[in-house]
N, C-alpha and C positions, 0 to 999 in steps of 0.2 A: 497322743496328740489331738489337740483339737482343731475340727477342721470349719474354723471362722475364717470369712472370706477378710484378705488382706488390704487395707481402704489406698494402697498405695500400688496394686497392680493397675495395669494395663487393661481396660474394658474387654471383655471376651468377646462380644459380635462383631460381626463380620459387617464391613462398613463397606460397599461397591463405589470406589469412586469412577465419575463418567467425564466424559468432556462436557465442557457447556456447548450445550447447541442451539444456534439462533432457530426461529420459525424462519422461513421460507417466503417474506413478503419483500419481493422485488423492488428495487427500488426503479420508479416511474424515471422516462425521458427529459421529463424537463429539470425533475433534482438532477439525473446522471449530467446533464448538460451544465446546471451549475456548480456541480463540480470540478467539471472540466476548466472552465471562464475563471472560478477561482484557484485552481492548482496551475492552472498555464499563468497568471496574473502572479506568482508567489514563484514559477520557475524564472519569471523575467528578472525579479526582482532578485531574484537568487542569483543568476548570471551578472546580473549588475555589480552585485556586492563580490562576486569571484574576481572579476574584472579590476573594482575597486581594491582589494585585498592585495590583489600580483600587485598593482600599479604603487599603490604603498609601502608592498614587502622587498619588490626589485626593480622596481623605479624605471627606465626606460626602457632598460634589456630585458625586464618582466614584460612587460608594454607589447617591446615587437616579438617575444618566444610567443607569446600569447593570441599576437594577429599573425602569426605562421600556421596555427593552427586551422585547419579548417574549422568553418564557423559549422557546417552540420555535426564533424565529429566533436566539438565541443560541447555543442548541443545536445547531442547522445549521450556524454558523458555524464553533462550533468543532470538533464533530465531524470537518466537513469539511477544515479545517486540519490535523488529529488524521492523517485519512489519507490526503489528498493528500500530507503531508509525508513520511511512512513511508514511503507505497507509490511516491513516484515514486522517491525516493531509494536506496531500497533493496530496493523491491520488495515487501518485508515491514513488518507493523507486531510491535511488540512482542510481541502475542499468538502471533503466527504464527511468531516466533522461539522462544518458549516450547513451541511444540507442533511447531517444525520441519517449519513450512510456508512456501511460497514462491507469490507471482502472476506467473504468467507468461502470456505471448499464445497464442492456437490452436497457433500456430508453435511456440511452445517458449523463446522468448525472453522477455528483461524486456517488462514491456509500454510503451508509449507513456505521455508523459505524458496524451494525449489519452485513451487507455483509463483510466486512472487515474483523471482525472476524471470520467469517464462512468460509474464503479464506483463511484465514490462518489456523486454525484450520484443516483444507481440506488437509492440504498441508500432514498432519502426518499421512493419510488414508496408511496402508500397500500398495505397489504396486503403489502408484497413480502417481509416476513420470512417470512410462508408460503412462498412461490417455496422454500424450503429445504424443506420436506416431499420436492421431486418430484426429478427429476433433477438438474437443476442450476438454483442459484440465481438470479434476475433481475440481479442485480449482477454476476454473474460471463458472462449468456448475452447478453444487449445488447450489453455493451461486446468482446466474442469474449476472454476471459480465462476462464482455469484458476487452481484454487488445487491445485496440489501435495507431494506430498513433498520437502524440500530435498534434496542431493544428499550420498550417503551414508547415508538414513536408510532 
């Protein structure tokens, strides 16, 4: 037999795949702040259209099941829907795309969905919008996530 290599096998070396991981440059107070003005501006507009949708789909008895609802726990809901959905998906919500920021883990990777939820869930601690005066935010230091510069910026 002749031993000529066959042009139709599978490469022999050994290929290390890694995660992608961002650099480590923080995103500044005043991007995290425009993010915030545009992701709260996008959840209005969001409960708007929830509202609009009952009010279309089941008409007056949509209407009053909907103002029985406590307005925080609806709030909650959807908020939470708002950035669970973003952030596992894509890591970013819309605001953070506009000001070209990204959530990633300690590590440097996307984060977990379980991080994701524990950031958001963080978010409804009493008081923790202050937690953004000091270092780093409560939503960001519980769940071990960063909010960064996207890459390129």
């Amino acid at each position: 037999m002749i031993d000529t290599p066959n042009p139709y096998s599978p490469p022999q070396s050994e290929v290390e795949l890694s995660e992608s991981v961002r650099p480590w440059v923080a995103a500044g107070k005043g991007r995290r702040f425009g993010t915030f003005v545009v992701d709260y501006v996008l959840f209005m507009v969001l409960a708007f259209c929830v509202g609009a949708l009952v009010g279309l789909l089941f008409g007056d008895a949509g209407v009053r099941a909907l103002q029985s609802v406590p307005d925080f726990l609806l709030a909650i809901l959807i908020l939470s829907a708002y950035y669970i959905f973003f952030e596992a998906l894509w890591a970013r919500t819309p605001g953070k795309l506009a000001f070209a920021t990204v959530v990633v883990s300690e590590a440097g990777t996307k984060p977990s969905f379980g991080q994701v939820a524990g950031r958001t869930l963080c978010r409804f601690i009493p008081f923790e919008v202050f937690s953004c005066f000091g270092e780093r935010p409560w939503h960001d230091s519980i769940p071990k996530t960063r909010v960064v510069l996207a890459k390129g910026r």
